[in-house]
N, C-alpha and C positions, 0 to 999 in steps of 0.2 A: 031494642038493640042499644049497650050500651057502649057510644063510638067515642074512646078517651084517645085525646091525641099526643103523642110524645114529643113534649115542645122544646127540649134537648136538642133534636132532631133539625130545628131551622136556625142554625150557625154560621157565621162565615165561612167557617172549612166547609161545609158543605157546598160553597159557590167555589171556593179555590181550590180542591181537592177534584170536585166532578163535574161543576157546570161552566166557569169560564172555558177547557177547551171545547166543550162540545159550539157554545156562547161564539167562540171565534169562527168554527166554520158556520156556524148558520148564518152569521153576519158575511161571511164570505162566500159562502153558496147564492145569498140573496141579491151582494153587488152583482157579482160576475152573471146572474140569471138577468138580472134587471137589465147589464148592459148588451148582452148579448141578446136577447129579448126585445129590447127596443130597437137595435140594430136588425135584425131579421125580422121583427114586423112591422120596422117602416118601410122596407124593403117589401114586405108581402101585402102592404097596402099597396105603395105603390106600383106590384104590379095589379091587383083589383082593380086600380083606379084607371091603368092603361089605357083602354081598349080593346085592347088586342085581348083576341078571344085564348090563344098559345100562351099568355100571360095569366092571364085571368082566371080560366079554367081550373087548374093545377094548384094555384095558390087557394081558391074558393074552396077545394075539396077538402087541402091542406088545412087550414082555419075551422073550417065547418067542423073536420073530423077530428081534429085536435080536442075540440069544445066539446064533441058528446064524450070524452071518454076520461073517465075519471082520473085525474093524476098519480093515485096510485099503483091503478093496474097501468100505465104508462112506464112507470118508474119499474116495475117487476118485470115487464115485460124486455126490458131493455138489458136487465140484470140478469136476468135466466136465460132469453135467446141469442142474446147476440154473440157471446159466450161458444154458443153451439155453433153459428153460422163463422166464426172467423176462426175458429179454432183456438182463442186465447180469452182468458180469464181478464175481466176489466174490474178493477178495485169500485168500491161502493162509492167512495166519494170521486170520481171520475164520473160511475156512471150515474149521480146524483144532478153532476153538472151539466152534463151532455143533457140528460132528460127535461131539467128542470128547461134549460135553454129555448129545447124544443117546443116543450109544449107551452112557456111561456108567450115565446115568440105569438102562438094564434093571439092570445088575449091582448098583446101590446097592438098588436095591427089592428083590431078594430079600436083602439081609440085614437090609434095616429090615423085610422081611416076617416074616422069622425074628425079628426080636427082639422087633417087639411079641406074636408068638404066642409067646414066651418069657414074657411078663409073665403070673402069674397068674390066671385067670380071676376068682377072688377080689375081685381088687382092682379087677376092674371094675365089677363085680356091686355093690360096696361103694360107688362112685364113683354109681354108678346110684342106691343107697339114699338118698342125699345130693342127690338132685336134678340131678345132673348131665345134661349134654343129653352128645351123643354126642361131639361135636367138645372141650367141658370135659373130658369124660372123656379123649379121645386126648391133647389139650395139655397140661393140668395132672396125669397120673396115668399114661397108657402111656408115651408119648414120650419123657419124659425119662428112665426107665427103660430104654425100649428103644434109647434111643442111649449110658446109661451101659454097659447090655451087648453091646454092639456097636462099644465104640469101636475094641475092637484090632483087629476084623475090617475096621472102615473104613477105619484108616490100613494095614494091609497091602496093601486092596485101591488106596488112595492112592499106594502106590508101587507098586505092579505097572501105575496110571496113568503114574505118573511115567516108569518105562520104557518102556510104549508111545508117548511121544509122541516116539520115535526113528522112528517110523510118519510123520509128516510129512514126512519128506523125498522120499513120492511126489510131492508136490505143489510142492516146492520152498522150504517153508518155513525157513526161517533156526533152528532148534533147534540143541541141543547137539552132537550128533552129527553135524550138518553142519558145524558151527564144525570139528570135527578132518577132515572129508573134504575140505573147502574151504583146509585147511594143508596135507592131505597130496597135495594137487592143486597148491599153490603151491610146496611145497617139492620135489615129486616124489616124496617118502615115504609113498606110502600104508600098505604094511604097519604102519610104525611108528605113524598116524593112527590106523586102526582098532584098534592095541592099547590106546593110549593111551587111545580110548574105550572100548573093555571096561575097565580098570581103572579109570577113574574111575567107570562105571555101579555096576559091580563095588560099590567103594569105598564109594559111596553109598547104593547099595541096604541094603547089608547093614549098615552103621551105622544106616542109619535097621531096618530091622530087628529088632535088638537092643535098641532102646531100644524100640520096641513090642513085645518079649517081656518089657522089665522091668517098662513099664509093665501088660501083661497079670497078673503075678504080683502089681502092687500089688494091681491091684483085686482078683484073687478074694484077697487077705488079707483086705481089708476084708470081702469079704462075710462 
């Protein structure tokens, strides 16, 4: 097989013509999932972490069954039925955000689960001798510890976001990775389309990367 590539093909217009807008919503599908994400699975840890069985129950099923099901058929499944069930049509990149959000949220709870069962029990105990009510104790004493030890794990887990929202394009959504399939559909180049996106994913991935393994090494200095 002989595979000649047409190096024409990897240009700047090719970035300003079809991948920076796709470029902006995956950067912007990845904030808004991240924050929303982190927000509902600190929230889904701490109801795990409760006690309470009314708490606990519901969110465990929540997490658990989030995690077996692959993010795609999530993302289809959200696009195709819900559609049917409300009787109105929700735009791909809508139901991009909503999905990602959701199913985000399981993976961010267990490591905000793990980090606040990282913090000492000590210092809750100590929080407690102080008068603190429950929710003072998580705000002002676990939390901020538990997300100081968990940051490098969140932003890893931020970019392994970042690269699933290549997953939209079941839906039709305009992302990055359509931006190079949509050149390589206009130019006829697809081989050269899809490399061009593995290296830039490539590219980015592992820069961003990098700087959360140097950042990892500041903090345990500090500690």
């Amino acid at each position: 097989m002989n595979l000649q590539l047409d190096w024409s093909f990897f240009t700047w217009d090719l970035f300003t013509n079809f991948v920076i807008k796709g470029f902006y919503f995956s950067v912007q599908l990845t904030a808004i999932a991240t924050i929303g994400g982190v927000f509902f699975g600190t929230l889904l840890a701490l109801m795990r972490l409760s006690g309470n069985k009314w708490l606990m129950t519901p969110a465990t099923i929540y997490v658990n069954g989030m995690r077996s099901i692959p993010l795609v058929m999530v993302i289809l499944w959200f696009f195709l039925l819900v559609p049917l069930l409300i009787g109105k049509q929700i735009g791909a990149e809508a139901s991009a955000i909503i999905t990602f959000i959701a199913f985000e949220s399981a993976f961010f709870s267990e490591i905000m689960r793990a980090g606040i069962q990282s913090i000492p029990r000590g210092q809750v105990f100590a929080g407690q001798a102080l008068g603190m009510t429950y929710s003072q104790n998580m705000r002002l004493v676990v939390l901020p510890q538990a997300f100081r030890n968990m940051l490098p794990v969140l932003l890893m887990q931020t970019i392994v976001l970042f690269q699933d929202t290549s997953l939209v394009y079941a839906i039709g959504a305009y992302d990055m990775l359509k931006g190079f399939e949509t050149a390589g559909k206009n130019y006829g180049r697809p081989i050269e389309a899809y490399l061009a996106a593995a290296v830039t994913y490539f590219v980015l991935c592992y820069s961003l990367s990098t700087l959360v393994k140097h950042l990892h090494k500041k903090i345990a200095v500090i500690r």
